[in-house]
N, C-alpha and C positions, 0 to 999 in steps of 0.2 A: 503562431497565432496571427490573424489577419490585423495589420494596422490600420483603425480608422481614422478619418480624418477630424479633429477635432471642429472643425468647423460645421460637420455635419451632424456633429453625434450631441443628441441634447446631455443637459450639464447632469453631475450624478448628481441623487437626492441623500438624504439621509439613508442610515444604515437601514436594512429591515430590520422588523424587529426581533427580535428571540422567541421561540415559543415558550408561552411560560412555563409550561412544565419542568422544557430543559432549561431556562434561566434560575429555576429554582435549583433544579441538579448543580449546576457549574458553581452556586454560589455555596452549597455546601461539600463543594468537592475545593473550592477554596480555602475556605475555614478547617478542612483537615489535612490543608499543607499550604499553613502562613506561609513558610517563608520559601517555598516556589516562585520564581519569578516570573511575572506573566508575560515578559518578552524577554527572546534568549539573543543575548548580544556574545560574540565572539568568545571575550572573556568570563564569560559565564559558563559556557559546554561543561568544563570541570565541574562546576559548583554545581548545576542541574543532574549531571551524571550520577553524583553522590546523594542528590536528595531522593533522587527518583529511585536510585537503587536501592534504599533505605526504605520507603515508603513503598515497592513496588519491587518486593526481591522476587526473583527469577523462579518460578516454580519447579517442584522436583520434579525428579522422575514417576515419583508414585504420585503426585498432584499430574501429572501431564496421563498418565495411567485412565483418569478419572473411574475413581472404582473398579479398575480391572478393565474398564469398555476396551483398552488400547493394551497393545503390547508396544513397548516404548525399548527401543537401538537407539544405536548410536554407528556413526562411519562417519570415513574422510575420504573427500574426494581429492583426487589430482586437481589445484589450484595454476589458477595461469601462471605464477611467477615460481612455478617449481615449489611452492607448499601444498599444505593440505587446505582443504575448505569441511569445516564438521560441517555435521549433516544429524538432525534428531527425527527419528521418524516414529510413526505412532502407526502402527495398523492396529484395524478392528480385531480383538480379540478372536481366538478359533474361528477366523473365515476362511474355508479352504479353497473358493473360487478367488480370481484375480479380483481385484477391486477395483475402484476409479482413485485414483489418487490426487490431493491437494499440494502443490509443491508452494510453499508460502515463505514472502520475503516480508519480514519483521518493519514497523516505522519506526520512527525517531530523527525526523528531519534532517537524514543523512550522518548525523551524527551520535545516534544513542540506541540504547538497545541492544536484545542481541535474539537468538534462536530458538529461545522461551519467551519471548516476548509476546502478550496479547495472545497466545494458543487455548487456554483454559475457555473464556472468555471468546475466542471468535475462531479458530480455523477450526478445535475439534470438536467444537459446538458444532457447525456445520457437518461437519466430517461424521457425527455420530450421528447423526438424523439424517446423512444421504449415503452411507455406508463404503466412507470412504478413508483412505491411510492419508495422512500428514504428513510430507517433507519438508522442512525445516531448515531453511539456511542461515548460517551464521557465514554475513561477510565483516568485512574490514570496515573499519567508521574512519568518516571525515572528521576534523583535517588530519588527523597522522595517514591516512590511508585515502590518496585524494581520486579523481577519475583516472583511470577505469577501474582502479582498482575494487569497489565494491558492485559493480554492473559485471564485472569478470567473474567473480566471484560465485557470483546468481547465476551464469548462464554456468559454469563449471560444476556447480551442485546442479545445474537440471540435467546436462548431458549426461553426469554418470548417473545419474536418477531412470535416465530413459535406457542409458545401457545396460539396467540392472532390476531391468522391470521382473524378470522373470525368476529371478532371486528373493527379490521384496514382494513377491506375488501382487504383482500390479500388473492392472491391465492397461498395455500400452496405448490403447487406443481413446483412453480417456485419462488424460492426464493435465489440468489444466494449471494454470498458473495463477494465483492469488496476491494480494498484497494491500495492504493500507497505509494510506499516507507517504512517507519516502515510498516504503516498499511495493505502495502501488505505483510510484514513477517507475520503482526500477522492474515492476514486473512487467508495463507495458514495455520498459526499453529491452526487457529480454527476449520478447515475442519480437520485438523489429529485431532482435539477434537472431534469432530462432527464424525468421523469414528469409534475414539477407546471408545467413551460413548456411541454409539447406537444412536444418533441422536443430534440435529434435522437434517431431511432430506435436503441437498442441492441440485438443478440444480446445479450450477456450481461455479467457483471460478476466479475472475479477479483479475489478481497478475499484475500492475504496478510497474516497476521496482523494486521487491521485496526486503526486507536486511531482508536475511536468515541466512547466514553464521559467526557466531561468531568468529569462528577461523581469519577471514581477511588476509588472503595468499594465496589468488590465483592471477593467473598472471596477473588479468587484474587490482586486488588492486595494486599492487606492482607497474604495468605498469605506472598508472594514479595518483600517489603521487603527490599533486601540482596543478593538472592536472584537475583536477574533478570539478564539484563545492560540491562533497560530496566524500572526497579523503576516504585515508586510515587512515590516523591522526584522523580524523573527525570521522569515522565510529569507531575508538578505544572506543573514546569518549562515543560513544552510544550505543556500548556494554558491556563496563565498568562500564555504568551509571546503564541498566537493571542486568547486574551479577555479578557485581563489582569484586573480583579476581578470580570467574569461569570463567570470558570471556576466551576462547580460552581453556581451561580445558580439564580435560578427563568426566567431570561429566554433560556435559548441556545436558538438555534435547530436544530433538526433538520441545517441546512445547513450548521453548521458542527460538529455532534455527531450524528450521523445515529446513535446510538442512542436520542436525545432523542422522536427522528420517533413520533408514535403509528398515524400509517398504515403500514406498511410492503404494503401490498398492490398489486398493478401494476407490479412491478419486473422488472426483466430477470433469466433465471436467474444464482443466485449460486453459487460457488465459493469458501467458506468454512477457510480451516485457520490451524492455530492450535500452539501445543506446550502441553501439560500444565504446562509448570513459569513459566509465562509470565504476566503480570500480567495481557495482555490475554485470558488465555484465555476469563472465566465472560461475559463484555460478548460476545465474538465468538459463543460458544454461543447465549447467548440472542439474539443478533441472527438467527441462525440458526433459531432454535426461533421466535419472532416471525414470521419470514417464512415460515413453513409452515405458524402459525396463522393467518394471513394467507391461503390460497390459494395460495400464491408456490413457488416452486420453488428449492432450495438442496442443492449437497451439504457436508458436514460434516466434517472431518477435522479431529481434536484427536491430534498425534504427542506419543507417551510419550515422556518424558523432555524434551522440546526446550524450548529455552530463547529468549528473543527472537534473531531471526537464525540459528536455530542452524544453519541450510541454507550457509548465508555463511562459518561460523567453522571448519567440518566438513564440506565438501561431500563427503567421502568416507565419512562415515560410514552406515551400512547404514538408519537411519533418516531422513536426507536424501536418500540414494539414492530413498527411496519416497516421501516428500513430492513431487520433481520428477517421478516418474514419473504419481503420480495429477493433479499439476495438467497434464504431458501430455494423459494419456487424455483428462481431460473437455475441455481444449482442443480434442481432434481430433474430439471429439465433440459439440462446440457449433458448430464453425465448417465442418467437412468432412462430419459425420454417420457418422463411424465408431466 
């Protein structure tokens, strides 16, 4: 991320504000789990892990199924340190052509989550409406499992993903990569894997509200302290947790802060969005702006008012409605060409 100079940059203002819609969402998404903590500090990952998993158990296999749409496996791939990496994959029910497939890394600000995370709900929502199979990684979480350990992990499930296109009836030639929040940090830094090892080949890359930036000092961190439902405190947290006292360093690398990257050129087209009221917004823009100084291809979506998740907390809201809609389109239009 570009440092400015403070002397040149006028002062920030207050926060934007929330659209009310989703202010109304977040507030009863609060009152059905009091004692959630609204900033996750070190000693808390346990306590959150427990609550969230209580409030947000992991869907089965017949729930990930939805109604039969999916034919729902399971496989382990050879993992970097001599393990396995599971792997859940969902293809479109009796589809005898190859399909386009979605290879999706799960969020949880590096540390929570797993390989049913968020799929009911967003990759096979998409996946059934563009007629495409589901891969699914489950990596290793921060801090028991620090860098590179879960970036290794995601590029290990794509490669034998791509080497086993023709077993999982997928079409290798559309094969992109997905992810939200950590998992969209870690799916942009597996496409900079996937660039600087020679492959595998990606169509393209769907970065939901991405956490790229390790440093955590850009204006819209600073702005949104409090503010967020994924502040600046929080986000210390989960960079801390993956670099422990590299975060913010002169030494991380690209691959595990892929806004750190100074090449950004030779990527797969990105699928960039973000909410205005969000830490990670000014890191996602300029990640964006980057790759199109770069040569590179990206579309750009910064939704007014939205707040981290705000898609999750308010799916009904008129501004989430259109968030899922545009990552639609450009799906049907990356993978099918309409």
């Amino acid at each position: 991320m570009t440092t400015l100079d403070p002397a040149t940059v006028a002062p920030l203002g207050p926060p934007p504000p929330f659209d009310p819609e989703l202010a109304a969402g977040l507030a009863a998404f609060r009152q059905q789990q009091p004692d959630r903590p609204t900033t996750l500090t070190p000693e808390l990952i346990p306590v959150v892990r427990r609550i969230r998993a209580a409030a947000e158990p992991p869907p089965s296999d017949a729930e990930l199924s939805c109604d039969g749409a999916f034919e729902v496996s399971h496989e382990q791939a050879p993992g970097p340190d001599g393990g396995e990496v599971p792997l859940v994959i969902c293809r479109p029910t009796g589809s005898a052509a190859p399909v386009p497939a979605i290879y999706f890394i799960h969020g949880g600000g590096m540390v929570m989550g797993d390989y049913r995370t968020g799929l009911p709900t967003g990759a096979l929502r998409w996946a059934a409406e563009v007629g495409a199979a589901v891969v699914s990684v489950q990596y290793r979480l921060a801090p028991e499992h620090p860098h590179p350990a879960p970036v290794e992990d995601c590029y290990a499930g794509l490669a034998w993903t791509a080497e086993h296109t023709t077993e999982l009836g997928i079409d290798p030639a559309r094969l992109l990569v997905a992810g939200v929040s950590a998992g969209g940090g870690l799916a942009a830094a597996v496409s900079l894997l996937a660039r600087d090892r020679g492959g595998p080949a990606l169509r393209a890359q769907l970065l939901i509200c991405p956490m790229l930036d390790d440093r955590n000092d850009s204006p819209s961190s600073r702005q949104l302290i409090g503010v967020d439902t994924w502040d600046r405190d929080s986000n210390r947290t989960g960079w801390g947790a993956l670099l422990g006292d590299r975060a913010g360093g002169p030494d991380v690398p690209p691959y595990a802060a892929p806004a750190r990257a100074v090449d950004l050129s030779g990527l797969p087209p990105a699928f960039i969005d973000v909410g205005s009221c969000e830490t990670f917004r000014d890191e996602d823009v300029d990640f964006a702006v980057r790759i199109w100084r770069a040569g590179g291809e990206a579309e750009l979506h910064v939704w007014p008012g939205g707040y981290h998740g705000f898609d999750n907390t308010a799916p009904d809201a008129e501004v989430s409605q259109a968030a899922q809609a545009a990552r639609l389109h450009w799906l049907r239009r990356v993978l099918n060409g309409q």
